[in-house]
TORVEXKOL-991392 format. One line per 5 residues: number of its first residue (from 1); their letters; for each residue z, y, x of C-alpha. Coordinates in pm, 1 decimal, padded with zeros to 6 digits, always signed. Each point is the difference from the previous one (the first is absolute). Layout:
% TORVEXKOL-991392
NUM	a	Z,Y,X  ...
% end
This chain:
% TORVEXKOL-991392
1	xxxxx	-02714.2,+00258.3,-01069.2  -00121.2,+00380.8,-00002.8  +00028.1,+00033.8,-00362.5  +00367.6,-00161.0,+00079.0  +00080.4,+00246.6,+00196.9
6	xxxxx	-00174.4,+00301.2,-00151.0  +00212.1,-00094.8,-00329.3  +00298.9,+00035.1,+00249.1  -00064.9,+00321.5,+00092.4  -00057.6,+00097.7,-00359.3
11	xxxxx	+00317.2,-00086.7,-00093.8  +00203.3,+00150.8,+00279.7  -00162.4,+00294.8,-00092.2  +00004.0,+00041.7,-00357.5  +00349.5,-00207.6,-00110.5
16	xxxxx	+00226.6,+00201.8,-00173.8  +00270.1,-00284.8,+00154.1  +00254.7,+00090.8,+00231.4  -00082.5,-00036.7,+00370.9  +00245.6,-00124.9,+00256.6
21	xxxxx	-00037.6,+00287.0,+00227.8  +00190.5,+00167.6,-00254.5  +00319.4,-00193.1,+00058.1  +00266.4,+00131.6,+00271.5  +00069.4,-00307.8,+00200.8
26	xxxxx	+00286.1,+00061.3,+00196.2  +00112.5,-00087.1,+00339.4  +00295.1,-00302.1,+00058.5  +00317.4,+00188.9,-00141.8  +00286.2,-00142.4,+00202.8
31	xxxxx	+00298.4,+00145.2,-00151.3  -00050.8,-00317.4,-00225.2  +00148.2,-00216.6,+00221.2  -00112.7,-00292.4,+00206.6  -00270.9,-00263.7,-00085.6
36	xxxxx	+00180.0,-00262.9,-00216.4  -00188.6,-00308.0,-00236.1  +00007.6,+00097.3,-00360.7  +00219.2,-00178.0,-00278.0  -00338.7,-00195.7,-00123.7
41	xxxxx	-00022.3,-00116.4,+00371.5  -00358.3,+00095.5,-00059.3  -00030.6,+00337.9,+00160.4  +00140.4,+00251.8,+00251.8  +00194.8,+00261.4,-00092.8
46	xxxxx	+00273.6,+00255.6,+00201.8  +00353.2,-00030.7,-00037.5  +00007.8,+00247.7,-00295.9  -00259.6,-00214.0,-00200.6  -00265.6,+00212.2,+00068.2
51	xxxxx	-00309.7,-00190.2,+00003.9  -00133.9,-00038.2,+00348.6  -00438.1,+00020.7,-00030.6  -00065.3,-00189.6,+00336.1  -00356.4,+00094.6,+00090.6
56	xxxxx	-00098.5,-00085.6,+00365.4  -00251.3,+00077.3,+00279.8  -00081.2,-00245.7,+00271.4  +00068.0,+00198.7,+00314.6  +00087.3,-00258.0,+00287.5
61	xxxxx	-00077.0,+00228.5,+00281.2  +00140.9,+00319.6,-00114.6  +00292.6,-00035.5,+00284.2  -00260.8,-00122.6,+00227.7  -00257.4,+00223.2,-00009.2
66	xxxxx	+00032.1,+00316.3,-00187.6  +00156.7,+00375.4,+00135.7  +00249.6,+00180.5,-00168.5  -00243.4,+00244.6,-00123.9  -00214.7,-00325.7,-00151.9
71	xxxxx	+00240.9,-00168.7,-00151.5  +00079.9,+00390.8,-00195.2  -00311.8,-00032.3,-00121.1  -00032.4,-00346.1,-00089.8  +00363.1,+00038.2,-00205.1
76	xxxxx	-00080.6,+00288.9,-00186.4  -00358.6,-00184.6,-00116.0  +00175.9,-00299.7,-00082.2  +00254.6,+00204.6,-00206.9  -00229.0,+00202.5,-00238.4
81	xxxxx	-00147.0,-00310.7,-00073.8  +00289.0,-00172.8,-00107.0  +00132.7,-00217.7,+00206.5  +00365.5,-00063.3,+00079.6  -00041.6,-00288.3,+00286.3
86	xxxxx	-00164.7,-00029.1,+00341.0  +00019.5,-00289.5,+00126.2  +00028.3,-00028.9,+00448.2  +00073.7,-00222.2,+00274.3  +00239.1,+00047.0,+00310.6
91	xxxxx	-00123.7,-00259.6,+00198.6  -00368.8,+00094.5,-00075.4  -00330.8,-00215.4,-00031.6  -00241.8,+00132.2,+00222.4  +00134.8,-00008.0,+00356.7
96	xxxxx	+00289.8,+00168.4,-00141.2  +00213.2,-00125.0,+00271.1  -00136.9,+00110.3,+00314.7  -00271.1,+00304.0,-00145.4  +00220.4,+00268.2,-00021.5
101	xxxxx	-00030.1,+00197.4,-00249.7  -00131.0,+00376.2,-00058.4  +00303.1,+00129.9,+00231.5  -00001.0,-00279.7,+00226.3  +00297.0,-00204.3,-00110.0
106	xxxxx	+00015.8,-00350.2,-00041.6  +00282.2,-00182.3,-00226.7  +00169.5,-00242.4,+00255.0  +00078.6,-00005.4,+00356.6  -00156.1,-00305.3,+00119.9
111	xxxxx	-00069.4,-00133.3,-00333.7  +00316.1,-00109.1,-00018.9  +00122.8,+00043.0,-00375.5  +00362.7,+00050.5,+00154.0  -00092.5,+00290.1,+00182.3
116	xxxxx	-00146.0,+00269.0,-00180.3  -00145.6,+00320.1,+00054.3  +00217.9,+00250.0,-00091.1  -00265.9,+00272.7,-00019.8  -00216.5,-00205.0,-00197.2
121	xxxxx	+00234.6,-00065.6,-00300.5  +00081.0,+00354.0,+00052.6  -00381.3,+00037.0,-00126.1  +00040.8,-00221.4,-00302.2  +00319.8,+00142.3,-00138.8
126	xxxxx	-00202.4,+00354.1,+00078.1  -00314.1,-00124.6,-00202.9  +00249.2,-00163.8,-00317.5  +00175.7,+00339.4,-00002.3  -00355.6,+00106.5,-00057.6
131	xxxxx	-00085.1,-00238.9,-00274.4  +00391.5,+00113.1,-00171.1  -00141.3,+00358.6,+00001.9  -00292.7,-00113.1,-00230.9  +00155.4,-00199.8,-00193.5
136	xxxxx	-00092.1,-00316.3,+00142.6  +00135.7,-00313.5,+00080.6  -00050.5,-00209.9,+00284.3  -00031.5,-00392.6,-00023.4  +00094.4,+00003.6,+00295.4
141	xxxxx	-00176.6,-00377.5,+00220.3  +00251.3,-00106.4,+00301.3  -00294.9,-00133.5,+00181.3  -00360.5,-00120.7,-00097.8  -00016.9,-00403.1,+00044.3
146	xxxxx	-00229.5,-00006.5,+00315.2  +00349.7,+00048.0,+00156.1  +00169.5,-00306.9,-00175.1  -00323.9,-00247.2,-00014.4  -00287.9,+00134.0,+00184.1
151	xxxxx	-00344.0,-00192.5,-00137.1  -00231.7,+00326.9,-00067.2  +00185.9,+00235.3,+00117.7  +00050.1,+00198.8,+00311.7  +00346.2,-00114.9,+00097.6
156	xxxxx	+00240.0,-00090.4,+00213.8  +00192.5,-00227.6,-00185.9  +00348.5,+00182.1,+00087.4  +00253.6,-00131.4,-00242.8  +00228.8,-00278.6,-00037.8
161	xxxxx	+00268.4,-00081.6,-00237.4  +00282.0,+00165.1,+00202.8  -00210.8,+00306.2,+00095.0  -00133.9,+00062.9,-00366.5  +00337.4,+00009.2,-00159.6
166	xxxxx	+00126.1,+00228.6,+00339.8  -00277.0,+00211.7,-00105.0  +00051.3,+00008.4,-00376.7  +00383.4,+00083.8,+00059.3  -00141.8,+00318.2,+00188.0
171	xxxxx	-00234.6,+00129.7,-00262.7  +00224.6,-00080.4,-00227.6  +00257.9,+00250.5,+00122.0  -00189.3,+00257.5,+00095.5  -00213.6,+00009.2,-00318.5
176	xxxxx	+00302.5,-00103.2,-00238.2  +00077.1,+00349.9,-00120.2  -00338.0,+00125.0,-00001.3  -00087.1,+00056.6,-00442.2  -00391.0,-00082.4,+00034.3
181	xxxxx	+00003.7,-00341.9,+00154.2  -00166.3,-00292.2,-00131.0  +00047.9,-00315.3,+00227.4  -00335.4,-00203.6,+00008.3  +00031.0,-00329.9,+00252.1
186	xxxxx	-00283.7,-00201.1,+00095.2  -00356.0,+00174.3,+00072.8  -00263.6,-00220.2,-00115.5  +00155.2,-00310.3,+00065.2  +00144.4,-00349.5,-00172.1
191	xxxxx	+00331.6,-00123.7,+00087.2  -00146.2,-00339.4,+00064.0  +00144.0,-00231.7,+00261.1  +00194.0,+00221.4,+00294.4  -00053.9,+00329.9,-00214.8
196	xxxxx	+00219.0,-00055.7,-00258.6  +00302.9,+00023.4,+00251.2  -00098.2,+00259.4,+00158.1  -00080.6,+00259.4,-00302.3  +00333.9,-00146.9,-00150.0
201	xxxxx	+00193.3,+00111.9,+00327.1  -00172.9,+00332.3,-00008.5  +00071.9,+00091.8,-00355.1  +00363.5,-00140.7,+00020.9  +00084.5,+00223.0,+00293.0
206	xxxxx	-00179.3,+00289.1,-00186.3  +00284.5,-00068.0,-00331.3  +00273.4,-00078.6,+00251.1  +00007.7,+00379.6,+00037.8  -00203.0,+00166.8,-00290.5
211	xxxxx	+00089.0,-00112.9,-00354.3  -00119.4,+00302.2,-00159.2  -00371.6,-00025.5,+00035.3  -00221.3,-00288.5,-00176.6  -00201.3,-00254.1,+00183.6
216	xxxxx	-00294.0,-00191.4,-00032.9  -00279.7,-00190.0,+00202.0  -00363.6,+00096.3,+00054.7  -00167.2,-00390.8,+00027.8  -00376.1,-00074.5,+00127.2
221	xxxxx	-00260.5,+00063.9,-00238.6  -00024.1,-00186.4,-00294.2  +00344.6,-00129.8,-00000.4  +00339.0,+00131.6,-00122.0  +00377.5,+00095.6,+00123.5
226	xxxxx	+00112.1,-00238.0,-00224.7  -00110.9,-00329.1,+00137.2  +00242.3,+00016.1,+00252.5  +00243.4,+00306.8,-00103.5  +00067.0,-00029.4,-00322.2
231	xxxxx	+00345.2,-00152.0,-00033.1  +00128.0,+00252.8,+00334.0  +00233.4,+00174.2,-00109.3  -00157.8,+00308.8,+00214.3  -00309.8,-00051.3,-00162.1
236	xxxxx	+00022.7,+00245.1,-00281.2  -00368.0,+00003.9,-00141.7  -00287.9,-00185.3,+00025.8  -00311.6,+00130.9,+00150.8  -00334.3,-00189.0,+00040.2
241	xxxxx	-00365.8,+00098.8,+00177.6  -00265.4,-00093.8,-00243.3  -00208.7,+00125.8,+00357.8  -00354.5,+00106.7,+00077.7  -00252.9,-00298.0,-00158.8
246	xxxxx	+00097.4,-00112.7,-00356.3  -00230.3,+00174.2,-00262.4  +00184.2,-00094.5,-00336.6  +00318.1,-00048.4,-00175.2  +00063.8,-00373.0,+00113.9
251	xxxxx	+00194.6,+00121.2,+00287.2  +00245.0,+00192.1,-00234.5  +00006.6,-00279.2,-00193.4  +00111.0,-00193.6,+00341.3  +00210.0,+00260.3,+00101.6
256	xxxxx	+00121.9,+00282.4,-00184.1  +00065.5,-00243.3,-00355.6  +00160.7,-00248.0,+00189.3  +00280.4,+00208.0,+00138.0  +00030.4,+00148.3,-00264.6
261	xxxxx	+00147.7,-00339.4,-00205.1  +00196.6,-00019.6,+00292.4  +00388.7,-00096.7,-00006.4  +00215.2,+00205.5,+00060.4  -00223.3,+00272.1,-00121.1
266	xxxxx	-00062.4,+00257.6,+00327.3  -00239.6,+00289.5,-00072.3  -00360.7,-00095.6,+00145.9  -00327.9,+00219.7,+00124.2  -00325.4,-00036.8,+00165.4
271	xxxxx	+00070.8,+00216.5,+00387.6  -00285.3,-00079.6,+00145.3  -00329.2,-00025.1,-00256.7  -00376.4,+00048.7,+00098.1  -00016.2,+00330.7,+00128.7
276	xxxxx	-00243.2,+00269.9,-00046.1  -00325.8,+00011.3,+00240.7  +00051.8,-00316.0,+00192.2  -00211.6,-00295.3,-00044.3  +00042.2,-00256.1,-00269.6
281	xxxxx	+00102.1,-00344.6,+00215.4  -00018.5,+00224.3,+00319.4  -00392.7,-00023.2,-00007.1  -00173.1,+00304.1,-00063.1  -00312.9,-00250.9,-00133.2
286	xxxxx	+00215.9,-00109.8,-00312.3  +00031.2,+00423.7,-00059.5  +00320.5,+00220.5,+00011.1  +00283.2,+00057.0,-00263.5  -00014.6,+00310.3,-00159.8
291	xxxxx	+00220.2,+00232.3,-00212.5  -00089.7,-00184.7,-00309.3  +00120.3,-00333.0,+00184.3  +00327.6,+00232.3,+00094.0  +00038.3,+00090.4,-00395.6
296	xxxxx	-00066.2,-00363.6,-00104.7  +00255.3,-00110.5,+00214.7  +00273.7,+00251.0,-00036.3  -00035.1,-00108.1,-00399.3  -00037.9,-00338.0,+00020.4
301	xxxxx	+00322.0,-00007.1,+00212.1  +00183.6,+00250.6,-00216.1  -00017.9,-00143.0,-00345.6  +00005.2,-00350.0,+00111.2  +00376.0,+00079.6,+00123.0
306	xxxxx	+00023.0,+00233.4,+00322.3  +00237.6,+00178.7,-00004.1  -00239.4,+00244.2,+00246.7  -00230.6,+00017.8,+00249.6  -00172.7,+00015.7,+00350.9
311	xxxxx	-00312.9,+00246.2,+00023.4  -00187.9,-00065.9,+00319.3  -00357.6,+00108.8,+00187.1  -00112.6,-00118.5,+00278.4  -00016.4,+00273.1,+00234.1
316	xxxxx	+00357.0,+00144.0,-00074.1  +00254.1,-00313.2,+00067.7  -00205.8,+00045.4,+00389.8  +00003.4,+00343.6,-00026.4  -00362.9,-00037.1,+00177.0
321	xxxxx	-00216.1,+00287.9,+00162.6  -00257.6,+00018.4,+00193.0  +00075.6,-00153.9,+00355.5  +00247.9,-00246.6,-00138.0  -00148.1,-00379.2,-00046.5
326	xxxxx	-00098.9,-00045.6,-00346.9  +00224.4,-00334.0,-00189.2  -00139.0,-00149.1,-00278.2  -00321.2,+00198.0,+00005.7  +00147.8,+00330.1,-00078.7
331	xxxxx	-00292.0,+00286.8,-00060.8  +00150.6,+00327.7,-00031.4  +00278.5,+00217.9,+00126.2  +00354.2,-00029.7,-00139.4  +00030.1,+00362.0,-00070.8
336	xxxxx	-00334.8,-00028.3,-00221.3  +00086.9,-00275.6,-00128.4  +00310.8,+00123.2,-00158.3  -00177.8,+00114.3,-00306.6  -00155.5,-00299.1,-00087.1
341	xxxxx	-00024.1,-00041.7,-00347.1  +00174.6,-00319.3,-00028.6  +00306.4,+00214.6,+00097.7  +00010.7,+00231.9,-00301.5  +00041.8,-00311.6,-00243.5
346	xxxxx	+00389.2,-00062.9,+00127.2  +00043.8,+00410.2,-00121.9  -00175.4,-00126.8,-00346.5  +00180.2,-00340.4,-00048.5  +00360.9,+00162.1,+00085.0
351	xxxxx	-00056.3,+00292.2,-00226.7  -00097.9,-00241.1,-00262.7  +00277.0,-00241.3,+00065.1  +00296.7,+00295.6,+00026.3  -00132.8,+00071.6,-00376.8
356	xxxxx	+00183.4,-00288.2,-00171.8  +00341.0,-00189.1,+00057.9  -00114.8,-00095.8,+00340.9  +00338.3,-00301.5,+00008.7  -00102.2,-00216.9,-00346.0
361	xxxxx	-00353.6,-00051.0,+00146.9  -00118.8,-00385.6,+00008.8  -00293.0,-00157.6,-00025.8  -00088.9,-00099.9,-00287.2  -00382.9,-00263.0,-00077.8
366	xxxxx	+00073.8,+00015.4,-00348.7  -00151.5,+00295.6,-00072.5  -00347.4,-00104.2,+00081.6  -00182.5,-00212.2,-00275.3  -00347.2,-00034.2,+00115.6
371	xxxxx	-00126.3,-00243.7,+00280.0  +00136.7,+00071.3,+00348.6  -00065.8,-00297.9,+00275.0  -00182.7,+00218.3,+00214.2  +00178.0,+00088.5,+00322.7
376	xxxxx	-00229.1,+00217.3,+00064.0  -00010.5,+00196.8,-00310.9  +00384.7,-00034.6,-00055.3  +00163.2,+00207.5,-00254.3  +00428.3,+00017.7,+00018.7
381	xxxxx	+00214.1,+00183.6,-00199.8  +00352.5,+00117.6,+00049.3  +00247.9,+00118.5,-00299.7  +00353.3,+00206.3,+00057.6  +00210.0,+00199.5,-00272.9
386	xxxxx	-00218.9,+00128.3,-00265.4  -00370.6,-00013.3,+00167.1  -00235.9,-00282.6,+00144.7  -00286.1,+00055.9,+00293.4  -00281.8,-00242.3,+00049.6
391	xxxxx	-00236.1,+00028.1,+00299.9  -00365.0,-00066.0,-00017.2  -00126.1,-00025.5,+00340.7  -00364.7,-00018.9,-00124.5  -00019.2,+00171.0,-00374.6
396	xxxxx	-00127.7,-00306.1,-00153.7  +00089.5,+00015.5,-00331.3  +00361.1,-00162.0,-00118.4  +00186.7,-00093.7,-00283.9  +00371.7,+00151.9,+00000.4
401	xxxxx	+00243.3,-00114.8,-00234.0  +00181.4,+00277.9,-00134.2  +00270.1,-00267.4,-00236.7  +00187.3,+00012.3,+00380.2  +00106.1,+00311.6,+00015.1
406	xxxxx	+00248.0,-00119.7,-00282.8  +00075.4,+00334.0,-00122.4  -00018.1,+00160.7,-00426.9  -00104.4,+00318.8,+00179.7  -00335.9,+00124.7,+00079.9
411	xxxxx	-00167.3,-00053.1,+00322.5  -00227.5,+00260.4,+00217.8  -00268.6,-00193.3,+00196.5  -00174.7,+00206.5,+00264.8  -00218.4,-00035.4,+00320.9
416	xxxxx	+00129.8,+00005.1,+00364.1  -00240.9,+00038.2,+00235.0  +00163.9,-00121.3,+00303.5  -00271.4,+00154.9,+00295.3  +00047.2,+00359.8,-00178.6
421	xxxxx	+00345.6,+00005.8,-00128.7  -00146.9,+00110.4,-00348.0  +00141.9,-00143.2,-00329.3  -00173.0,+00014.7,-00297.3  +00175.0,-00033.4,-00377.5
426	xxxxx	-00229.0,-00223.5,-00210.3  +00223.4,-00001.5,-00295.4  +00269.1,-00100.9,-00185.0  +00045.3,-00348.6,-00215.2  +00228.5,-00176.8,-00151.3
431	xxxxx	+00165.9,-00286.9,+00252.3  -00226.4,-00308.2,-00202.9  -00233.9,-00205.5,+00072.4  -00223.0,-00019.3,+00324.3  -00243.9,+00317.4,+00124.6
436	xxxxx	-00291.9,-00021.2,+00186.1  +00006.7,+00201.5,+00341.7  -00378.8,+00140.2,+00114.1  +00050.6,+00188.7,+00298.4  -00263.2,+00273.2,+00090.2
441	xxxxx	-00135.6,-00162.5,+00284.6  -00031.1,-00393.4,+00113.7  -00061.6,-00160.9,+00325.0  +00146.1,+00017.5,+00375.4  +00228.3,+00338.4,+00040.3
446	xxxxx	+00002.6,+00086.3,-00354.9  +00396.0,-00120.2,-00060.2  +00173.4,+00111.1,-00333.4  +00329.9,-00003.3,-00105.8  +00135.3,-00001.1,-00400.7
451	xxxxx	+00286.1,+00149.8,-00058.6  +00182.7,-00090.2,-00299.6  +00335.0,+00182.2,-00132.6  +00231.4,+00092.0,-00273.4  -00071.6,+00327.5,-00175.1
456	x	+00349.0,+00184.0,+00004.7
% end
C-alpha cells in the first residue's frame, strides 16, 4: 500500500497531464432560466438548454444551526470546490422544532404546521438569498420525516393530510418565485402505509402554487423515490439513498440501474450515499468510509446512469462542534472537516465531466471485455458524443474494447486520476480491437479512470 501511494505522489508530481485545478468552474448562472428535464429525459438542464451539473452537499442543519457569518463561510468553501447544490431541511432533524436555533428562533408556533413563524422563514429566504449569491441552489426539504412518522427520530409527529397540503400551499407561494429552489419532500423516510398520503398532500399543496420549480423525494436509506412516486405527476426525478453500510456495487445495481429502465423515463441519482468520516454500518468496529469510498461512489453512481450527485461527511450535514452531542459517531469539527479530501473529488469529477457532451452520456457494459463479477472490484463505463470513460475503482487490470467507440477516426486514450484531477495522454490508436488498461497503482484508493476520444 506505501509503494501505492508513493507511485501516487509520483505521478501528481511529475505528469505532464492537465490537472483539474486548472479548470474555471463556475458558479450556477441563472440568466439560463429555470430548472427544466432535458429532451433525453435523462438529465437536468435550464430552460435555455444549458446543461445543469447538479453536485450536492448534505447540509440538514444549515437552517438549524449555523450563523450568518457560518453559513458565508461554509458557501464560499462549497463553491470553489464545485458544487452547485446544498441540500437543507425546514423542519430540521435534531430537535429542530423546539432548539432554537443560533438567533433563537424556532420554525412554528406551537408546532403547529399552520402557524408559522414568520421570523423564522424570514431566516431561510435570508440564508437561500445567500446560497443565490454563490451560485448555489437549494434542494430545498419541507420537513425531515421524524415530523410525518416518528420511529428514530426526535419528533413530534405534527402533520396530517389536511395540515401537510395547508403547509405545502404556503411554501409553495412564498418560495414560488424564488430562481434557486429545488423542492425535496420526504427526509429519510418511505411512504409506506399512512406516509404515502401524507407526503402526497404535502407535495400537492407545494405544486398547487409553484409550478416552476422541480420536485422530488428524499426516501430512507437504501430505498428509492420511485417505489412510491414514480407515476406523480409532481414527482419530476427520481432520487434514491444507497445510505451509510453497503460496501459494493450491488446496491447500484438495486437501485440506481433499476430506475434507470424505468417507464416513463425520469432522470435518477444517488442523494444520500455513504458519506465521508462516518462509520461503515454506523459501527466504528467495521472502520469508517473514507474519501476513496466517496470517489468510488460518486463513479460508480455516475457512469452507471446518475445524472449527478450527493457529496456528504459526517460532521457537516450536523454541523457538529464541540459542546453539541455527537450523531453517528462524528470525530471532528465541521469547519475542519470541510477540507476533507473526499470533498475535492466532486471539483475533479465535474471538471472531467463538463469536458465532453455532458447530455449523450449513458452507460454503456459493452466496453469492458475482461471478467467483471466482482462487486467489489466493479469496473463501469459510460459513452456520450465522440468519447467513452470507464472507472476502475481498484486499478486491476481490464480489457477495453475499443471496436465500440464505432468511429474511422483515431482515438486518444489517456489517464484520469480521479483523487488528483490529473489526466494523463497515453496515446493515440486506431478505434480496433481491444487494449489492455494497467493503471499505475492497484488496490483500495488507487481508482483510475480511461478516457477514450476522437482525435479532431
Amino acid at each position: 500500500m506505501r509503494l501505492g501511494l508513493l507511485l501516487i505522489c509520483i505521478f501528481a508530481v511529475f505528469s505532464k497531464g492537465v490537472s483539474s485545478d486548472m479548470v474555471d468552474l463556475k458558479p450556477v448562472d441563472f440568466s439560463h432560466g429555470r430548472l427544466v428535464i432535458s429532451d433525453n429525459k435523462r438529465y437536468l438542464v435550464h430552460e435555455d438548454g444549458t446543461p445543469f451539473f447538479y453536485f450536492a452537499d448534505t447540509a440538514w442543519q444549515l437552517f438549524h444551526r449555523l450563523t450568518r457569518e457560518e453559513i458565508n463561510h461554509y458557501f464560499q468553501n462549497r463553491g470553489k470546490k464545485g458544487f452547485t447544490v446544498i441540500q437543507a431541511v425546514i423542519l430540521a432533524e435534531l430537535d429542530g422544532l423546539e432548539t432554537p436555533n443560533r438567533y433563537g428562533i424556532t420554525p412554528l408556533h406551537n408546532n403547529n404546521p399552520l402557524t408559522p413563524n414568520e421570523t423564522w422563514f424570514e431566516w431561510v429566504d435570508e440564508v437561500v438569498a445567500m446560497a443565490r449569491e454563490h451560485g448555489l441552489y437549494i434542494a430545498l426539504v419541507p420537513t425531515w420525516g421524524d415530523k410525518v412518522d416518528k420511529k428514530w427520530g426526535t419528533g413530534p409527529e405534527i402533520f396530517t393530510t389536511e395540515n401537510a397540503y395547508e403547509y405545502g400551499k404556503y411554501l409553495g407561494n412564498r418560495y414560488k418565485e424564488t430562481p434557486n429552489i429545488i423542492w425535496m419532500n420526504g427526509g429519510d423516510r418511505s411512504a409506506d402505509g399512512k406516509n404515502f398520503a401524507l407526503w402526497d398532500a404535502l407535495a400537492r399543496g407545494i405544486k398547487s402554487e409553484d409550478q416552476q420549480h422541480l420536485m422530488t423525494f428524499h426516501p430512507q436509506g437504501e430505498r428509492s423515490s420511485s417505489e412510491w412516486f414514480h407515476q406523480s405527476d409532481w414527482c419530476d426525478f427520481n432520487i434514491f439513498q444507497t445510505s451509510h453500510s453497503q460496501t459494493d456495487y450491488g446496491i447500484y445495481e438495486r437501485l440506481l440501474v433499476k430506475d434507470y429502465q424505468l417507464n416513463p423515463i425520469k432522470p435518477c441519482m444517488d442523494a444520500e450515499p455513504r458519506y465521508e468520516d462516518i462509520p461503515i454500518g454506523f459501527n466504528p468496529e467495521n472502520g469508517w468510509f473514507d474519501d476513496s469510498d466517496v470517489r468510488q461512489s460518486l463513479y460508480w453512481s455516475l457512469f452507471s446512469g446518475g445524472f449527478g450527485y450527493t457529496y456528504g461527511c459526517n460532521s457537516i450535514w450536523q454541523f457538529y462542534e464541540e459542546g453539541r452531542t455527537p450523531m453517528c459517531d462524528a470525530r471532528r469539527n465541521w469547519q475542519e472537516a470541510l477540507d476533507l479530501p473526499g470533498s475535492f473529488a466532486i471539483k475533479y469529477a465535474r471538471a472531467l465531466l463538463e469536458s465532453f457532451d455532458y447530455l449523450s452520456r449513458v452507460p454503456d457494459q459493452g466496453f469492458i471485455v475482461s471478467p467483471n463479477n466482482d462487486n467489489k472490484e466493479k469496473v463501469v463505463a459510460t459513452r456520450g458524443v465522440d468519447y467513452a470513460l470507464i472507472y476502475i475503482p481498484t486499478g486491476k487490470e481490464t480489457v477495453v474494447s475499443l471496436d465500440k467507440m464505432n468511429t474511422t477516426k483515431q482515438i486518444q486514450l489517456s489517464w484520469f486520476q480521479p483523487c488528483t484531477g490529473i489526466r494523463k495522454p497515453i496515446k493515440i490508436t486506431e478505434a480496433k480491437g481491444n487494449f489492455t488498461a494497467r493503471p499505475a497503482t492497484r488496490g483500495k484508493g488507487n481508482d483510475w479512470v480511461l478516457i477514450l476520444e476522437e482525435v479532431s
